[in-house]
C-alpha positions in Angstrom: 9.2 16.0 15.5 9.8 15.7 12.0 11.6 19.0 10.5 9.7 21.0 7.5 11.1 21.3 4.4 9.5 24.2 3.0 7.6 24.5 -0.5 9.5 21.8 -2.2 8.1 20.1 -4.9 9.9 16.9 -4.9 11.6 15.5 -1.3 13.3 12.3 -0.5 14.4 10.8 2.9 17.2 8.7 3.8 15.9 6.2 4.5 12.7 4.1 6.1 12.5 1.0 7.3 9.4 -1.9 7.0 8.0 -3.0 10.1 9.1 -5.7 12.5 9.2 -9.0 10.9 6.4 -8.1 8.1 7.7 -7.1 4.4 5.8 -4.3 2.3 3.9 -5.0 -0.3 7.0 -4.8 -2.7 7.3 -3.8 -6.5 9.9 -4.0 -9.0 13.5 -5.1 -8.0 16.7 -3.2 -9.4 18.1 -4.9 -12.7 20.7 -6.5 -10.6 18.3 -8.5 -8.7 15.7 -9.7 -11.0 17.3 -12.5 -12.4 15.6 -16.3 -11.1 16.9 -18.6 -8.0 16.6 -17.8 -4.3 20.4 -16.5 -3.6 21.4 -15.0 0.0 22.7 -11.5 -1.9 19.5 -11.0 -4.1 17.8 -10.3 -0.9 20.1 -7.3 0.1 17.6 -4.4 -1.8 14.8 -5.3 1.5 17.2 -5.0 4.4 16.7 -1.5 5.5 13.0 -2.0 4.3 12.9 -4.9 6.9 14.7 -2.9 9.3 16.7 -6.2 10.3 18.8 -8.9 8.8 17.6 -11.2 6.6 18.6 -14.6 5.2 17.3 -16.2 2.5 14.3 -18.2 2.2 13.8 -21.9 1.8 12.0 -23.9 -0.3 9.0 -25.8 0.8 8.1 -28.6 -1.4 5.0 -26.0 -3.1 5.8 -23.8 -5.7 5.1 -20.3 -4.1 5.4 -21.2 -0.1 8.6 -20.0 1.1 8.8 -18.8 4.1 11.8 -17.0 6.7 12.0 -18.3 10.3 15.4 -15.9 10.8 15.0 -14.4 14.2 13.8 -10.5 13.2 14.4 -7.8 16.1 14.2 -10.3 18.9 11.1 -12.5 16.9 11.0 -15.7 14.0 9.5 -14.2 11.1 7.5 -16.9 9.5 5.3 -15.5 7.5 6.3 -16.2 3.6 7.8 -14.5 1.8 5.2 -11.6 -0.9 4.6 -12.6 -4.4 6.5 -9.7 -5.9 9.5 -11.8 -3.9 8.7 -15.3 -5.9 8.7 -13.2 -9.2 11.8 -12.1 -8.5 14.0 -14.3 -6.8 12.7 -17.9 -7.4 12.8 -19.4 -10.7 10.6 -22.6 -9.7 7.4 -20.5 -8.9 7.2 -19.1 -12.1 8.6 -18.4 -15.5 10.1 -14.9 -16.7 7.2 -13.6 -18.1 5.8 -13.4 -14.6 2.5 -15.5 -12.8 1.6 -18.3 -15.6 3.5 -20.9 -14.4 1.8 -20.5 -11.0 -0.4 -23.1 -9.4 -4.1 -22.0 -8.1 -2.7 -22.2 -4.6 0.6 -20.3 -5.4 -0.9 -17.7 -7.1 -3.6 -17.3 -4.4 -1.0 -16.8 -1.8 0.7 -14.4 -4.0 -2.5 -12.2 -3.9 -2.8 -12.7 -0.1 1.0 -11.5 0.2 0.4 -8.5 -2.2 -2.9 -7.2 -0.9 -1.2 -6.7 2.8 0.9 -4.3 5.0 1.4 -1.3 3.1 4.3 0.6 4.1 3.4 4.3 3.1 0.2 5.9 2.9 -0.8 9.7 1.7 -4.1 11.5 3.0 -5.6 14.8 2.4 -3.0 16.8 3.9 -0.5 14.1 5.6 1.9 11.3 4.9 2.2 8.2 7.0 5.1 5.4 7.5 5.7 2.7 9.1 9.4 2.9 10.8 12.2 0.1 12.5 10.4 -1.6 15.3 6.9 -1.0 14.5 6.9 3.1 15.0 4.8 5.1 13.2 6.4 8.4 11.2 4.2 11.2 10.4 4.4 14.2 8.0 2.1 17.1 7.9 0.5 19.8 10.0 2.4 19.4 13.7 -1.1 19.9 15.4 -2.7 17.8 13.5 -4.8 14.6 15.3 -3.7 12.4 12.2 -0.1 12.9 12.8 -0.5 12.2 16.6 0.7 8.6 16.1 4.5 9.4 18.3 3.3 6.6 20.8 2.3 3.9 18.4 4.3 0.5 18.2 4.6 -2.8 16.7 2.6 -1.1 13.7 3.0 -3.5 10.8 0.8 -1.7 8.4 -1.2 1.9 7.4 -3.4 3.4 6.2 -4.5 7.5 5.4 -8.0 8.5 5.6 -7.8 10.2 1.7 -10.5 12.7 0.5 -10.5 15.0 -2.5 -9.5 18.6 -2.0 -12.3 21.4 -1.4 -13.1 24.0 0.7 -15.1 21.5 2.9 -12.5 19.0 3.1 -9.5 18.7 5.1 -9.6 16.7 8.3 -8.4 13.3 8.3 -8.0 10.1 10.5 -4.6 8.0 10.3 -5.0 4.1 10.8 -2.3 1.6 12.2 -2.6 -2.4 11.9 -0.9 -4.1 14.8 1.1 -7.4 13.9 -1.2 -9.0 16.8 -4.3 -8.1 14.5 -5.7 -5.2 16.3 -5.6 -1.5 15.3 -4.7 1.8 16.1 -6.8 5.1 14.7 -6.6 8.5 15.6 -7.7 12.1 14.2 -11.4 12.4 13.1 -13.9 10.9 14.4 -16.8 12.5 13.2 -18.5 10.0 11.9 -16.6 7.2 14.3 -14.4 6.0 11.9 -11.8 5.4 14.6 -13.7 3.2 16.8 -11.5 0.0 15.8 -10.3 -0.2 19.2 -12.4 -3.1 19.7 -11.1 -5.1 16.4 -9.2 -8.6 16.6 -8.1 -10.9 13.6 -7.6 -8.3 11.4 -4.9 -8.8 8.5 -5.4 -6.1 5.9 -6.8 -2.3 6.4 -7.9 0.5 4.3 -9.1 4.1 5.2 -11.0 6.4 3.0 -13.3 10.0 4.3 -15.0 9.2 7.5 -14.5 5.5 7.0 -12.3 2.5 8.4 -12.7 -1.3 6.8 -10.6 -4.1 8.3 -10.2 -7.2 6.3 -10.5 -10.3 8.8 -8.3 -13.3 8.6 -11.3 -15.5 7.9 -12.1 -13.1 4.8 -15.4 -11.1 6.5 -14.7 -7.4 6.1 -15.2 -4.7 9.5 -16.7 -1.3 8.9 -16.6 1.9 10.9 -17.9 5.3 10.0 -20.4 6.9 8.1 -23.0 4.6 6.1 -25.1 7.2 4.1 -23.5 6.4 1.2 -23.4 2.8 1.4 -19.4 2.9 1.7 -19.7 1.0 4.7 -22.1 -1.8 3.3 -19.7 -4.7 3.3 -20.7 -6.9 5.9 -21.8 -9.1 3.5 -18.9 -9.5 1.7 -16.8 -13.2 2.1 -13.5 -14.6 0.9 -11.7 -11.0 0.7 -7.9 -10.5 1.1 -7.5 -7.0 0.7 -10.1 -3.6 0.1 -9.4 0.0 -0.5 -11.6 2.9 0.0 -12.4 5.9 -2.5 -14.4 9.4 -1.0 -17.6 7.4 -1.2 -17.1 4.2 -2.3 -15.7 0.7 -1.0 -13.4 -1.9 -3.4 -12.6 -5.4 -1.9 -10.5 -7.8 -3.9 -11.6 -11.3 -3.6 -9.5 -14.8 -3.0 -10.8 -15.7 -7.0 -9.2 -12.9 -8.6 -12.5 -11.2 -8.6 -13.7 -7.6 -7.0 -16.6 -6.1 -5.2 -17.6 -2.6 -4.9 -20.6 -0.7 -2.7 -21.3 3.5 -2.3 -21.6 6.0 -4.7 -21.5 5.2 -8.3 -22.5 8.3 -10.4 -18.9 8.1 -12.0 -19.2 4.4 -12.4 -16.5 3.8 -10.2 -18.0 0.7 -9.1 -18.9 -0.9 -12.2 -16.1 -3.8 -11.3 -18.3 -6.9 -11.3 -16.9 -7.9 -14.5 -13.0 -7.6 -13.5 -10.7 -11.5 -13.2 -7.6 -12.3 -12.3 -6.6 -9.3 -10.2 -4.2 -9.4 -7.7 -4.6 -5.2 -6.0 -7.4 -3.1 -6.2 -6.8 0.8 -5.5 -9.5 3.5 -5.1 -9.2 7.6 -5.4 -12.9 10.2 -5.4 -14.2 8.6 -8.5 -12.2 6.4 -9.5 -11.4 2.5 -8.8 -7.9 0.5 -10.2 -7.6 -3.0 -10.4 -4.0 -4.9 -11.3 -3.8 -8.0 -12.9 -1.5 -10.8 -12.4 -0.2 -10.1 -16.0 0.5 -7.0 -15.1 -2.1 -4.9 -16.9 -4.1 -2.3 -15.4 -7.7 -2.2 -15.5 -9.6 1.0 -14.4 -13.6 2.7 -14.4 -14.8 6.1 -13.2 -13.7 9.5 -14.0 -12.0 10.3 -17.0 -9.9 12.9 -15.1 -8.4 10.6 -13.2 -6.7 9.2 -16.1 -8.7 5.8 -16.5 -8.1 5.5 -20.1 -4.7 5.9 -19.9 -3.4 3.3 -17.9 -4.8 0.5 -20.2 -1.3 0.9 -22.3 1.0 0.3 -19.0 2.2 -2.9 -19.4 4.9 -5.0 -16.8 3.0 -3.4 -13.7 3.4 -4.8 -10.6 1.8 -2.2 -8.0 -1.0 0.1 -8.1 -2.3 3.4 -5.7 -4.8 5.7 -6.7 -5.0 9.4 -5.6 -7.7 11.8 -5.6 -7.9 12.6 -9.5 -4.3 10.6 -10.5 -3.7 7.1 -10.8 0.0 5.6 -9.6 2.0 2.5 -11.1 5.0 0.6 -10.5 6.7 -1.2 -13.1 8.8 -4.2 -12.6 12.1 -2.6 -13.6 11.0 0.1 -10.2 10.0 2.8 -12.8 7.0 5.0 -11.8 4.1 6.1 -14.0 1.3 8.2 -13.6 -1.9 9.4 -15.3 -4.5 11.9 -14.3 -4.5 16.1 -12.4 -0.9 16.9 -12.3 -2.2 20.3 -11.4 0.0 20.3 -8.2 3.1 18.3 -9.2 1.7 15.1 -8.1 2.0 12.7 -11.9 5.9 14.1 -11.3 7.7 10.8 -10.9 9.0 10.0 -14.4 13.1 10.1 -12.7 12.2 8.2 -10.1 14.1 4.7 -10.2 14.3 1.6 -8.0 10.4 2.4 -6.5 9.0 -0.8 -4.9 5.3 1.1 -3.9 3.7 4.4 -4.1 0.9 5.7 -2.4 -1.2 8.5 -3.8 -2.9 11.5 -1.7 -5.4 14.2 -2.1 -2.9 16.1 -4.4 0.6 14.4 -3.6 2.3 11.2 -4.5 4.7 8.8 -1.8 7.3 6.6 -3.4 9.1 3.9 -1.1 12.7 3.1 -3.0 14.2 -0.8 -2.6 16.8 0.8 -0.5 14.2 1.9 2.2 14.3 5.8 1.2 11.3 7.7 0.3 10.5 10.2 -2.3 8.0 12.7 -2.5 6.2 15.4 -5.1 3.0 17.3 -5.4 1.5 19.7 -2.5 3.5 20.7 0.2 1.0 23.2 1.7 0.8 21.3 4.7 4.1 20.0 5.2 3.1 16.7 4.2 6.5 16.3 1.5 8.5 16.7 4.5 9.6 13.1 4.5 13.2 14.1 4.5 13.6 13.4 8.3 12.3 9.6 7.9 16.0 7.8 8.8 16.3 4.1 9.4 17.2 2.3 12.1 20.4 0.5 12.5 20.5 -2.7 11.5 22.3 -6.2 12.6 25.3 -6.9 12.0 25.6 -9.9 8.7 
């Protein structure tokens, strides 16, 4: 079991791992790092993230198709490499000011790469991870169904079943992507939102309140949980590589750059129709996020949740959305943050050398390029108390 740390506002762990064979979705690269050409050393920062050793990639005769077939804890990894990867360590697949050089297909694949196999995820009142061999870590309230994910392996992704904080809100569900394409849910079921058991071909997930979508390899979207909302209304939906779910509301990201959205609306969190060239898509209560392959960030809904702010980031190359705050990585591995810091959870202006972040209820996950973890905001429930998450040993070079 994972120790608590008390009331701390800010926590960071040692260190935590990707899983098997399958890199996060990965942001900015340390200074030392970012400069163009696919070198063996430049790839050091995603070791411990990998949770195995890695060679460098090779280059296929496209711009943007590397790919690793290095044996990875006993498998070939073959999957290519994410775009974040091609901005940073390959100087044919595009130029220095980041995706313009890219062809249709490159850039594509670079979206497909992005969208997939998050490593962290925050909820209401827990944090999720994935850990060295496809283990699941858990922080939160011990007793807690969502945190009952001990037995789980060969996890490749999560996701945290997120709602806002009230005095009717609390429970949570915790969801795991397999790397064979099925998944894992546990915690509450109310409204069924863990019956995924049944799922195959599934390549991307996303949890919101009482809701599951899976994103299938052929781009048609799986739904579980409660549909009174409309939330759950994306059978329709085609050619999607990636979705993300708010309280009410449902966001998929589309192979054209383009995004959809279904549910509730009264914020206008779903007013997205007119949104191009993204490459994420994030969702929090009201509010929907959308990050563009220039880097800007485009957001609608609730004011509160600081969507006019984040129009001025510029160089951003990862997006989450919490309840009320809004999350972004820059390519230098700086954090910024807009929105209710009423907890402590818009606290990340020292962190440094953040590849992803993953916003909760009313705390905020950030995963380092060295494979530790930080933490701020609410630590009513334990779920800060990330300081336990160690990684694995790793091969020897």
């Amino acid at each position: 079991m994972l120790d608590r740390c008390g009331s701390r506002r800010s926590s960071r762990s040692p260190g935590l791992p990707g899983a098997r064979g399958v890199q996060p979705s990965l942001g900015g690269a340390p200074p030392s790092v970012r400069s163009p050409g696919c070198i063996r050393r430049r790839l050091n920062p995603f070791r411990q993230l990998r949770g195995s050793h890695q060679t460098g990639p090779a280059h296929s005769d496209r711009p943007g198709r590397h790919s690793s077939k290095t044996p990875v804890n006993g498998l070939t990894d073959t999957r290519p490499f994410s775009g974040t990867e091609h901005r940073w360590l390959c100087g044919r697949c595009t130029n220095v000011m980041g995706w313009r050089a890219m062809t249709p297909d490159a850039a594509l694949h670079m979206r497909r790469s992005d969208a997939q196999h998050a490593v962290i995820a925050a909820g209401r009142r827990h944090s999720v991870g994935v850990g060295v061999g496809g283990s699941v870590l858990a922080a939160g309230t011990r007793s807690a169904e969502e945190c009952r994910v001990g037995t789980w392996r060969d996890v490749v992704s999560v996701a945290a079943g997120n709602v806002h904080t009230a005095s009717n809100t609390g429970r949570s569900h915790t969801v795991g992507l397999r790397a064979d394409g099925t998944v894992l849910a546990t915690g509450w079921n109310g409204d069924g939102q863990c019956d995924a058991a049944a799922w195959e071909g599934v390549v991307s997930i996303a949890a919101g309140w009482r809701r599951t979508l899976g994103v299938l390899a052929d781009g048609g979207v799986l739904a579980a949980g409660r549909r009174t909302e409309g939330a759950c209304d994306v059978e329709p939906w085609r050619e999607i590589i990636a979705a993300a779910c708010g309280d009410w509301h449902s966001v998929g990201l589309a192979t054209d750059g383009t995004a959809l959205a279904t549910g509730n609306n009264r914020r206008g969190q779903c007013d997205v129709a007119h949104w191009r060239d993204l490459r994420a898509v994030a969702a929090g209560y009201l509010h929907t996020v959308g990050l563009t392959s220039n880097g800007r960030v485009l957001a609608v809904g609730s004011r509160a949740s600081g969507v006019e702010e984040v129009g001025a980031w510029r160089d951003i190359i990862g997006v989450s959305a919490g309840s009320h705050h809004t999350l972004g990585v820059t390519a230098g591995g700086i954090v910024v943050a807009a929105g209710d810091n009423s907890r402590g959870q818009c606290n990340v202006s020292s962190w440094r050398e953040v590849v992803a972040v993953a916003g909760g209820s009313t705390h905020t996950l950030g995963l380092r390029s060295d494979g530790t973890v930080l933490a701020t905001g609410n630590n009513d429930d334990g779920q800060c108390d990330i300081a336990a998450w160690r990684a694995a040993d790793h091969a020897p070079e």
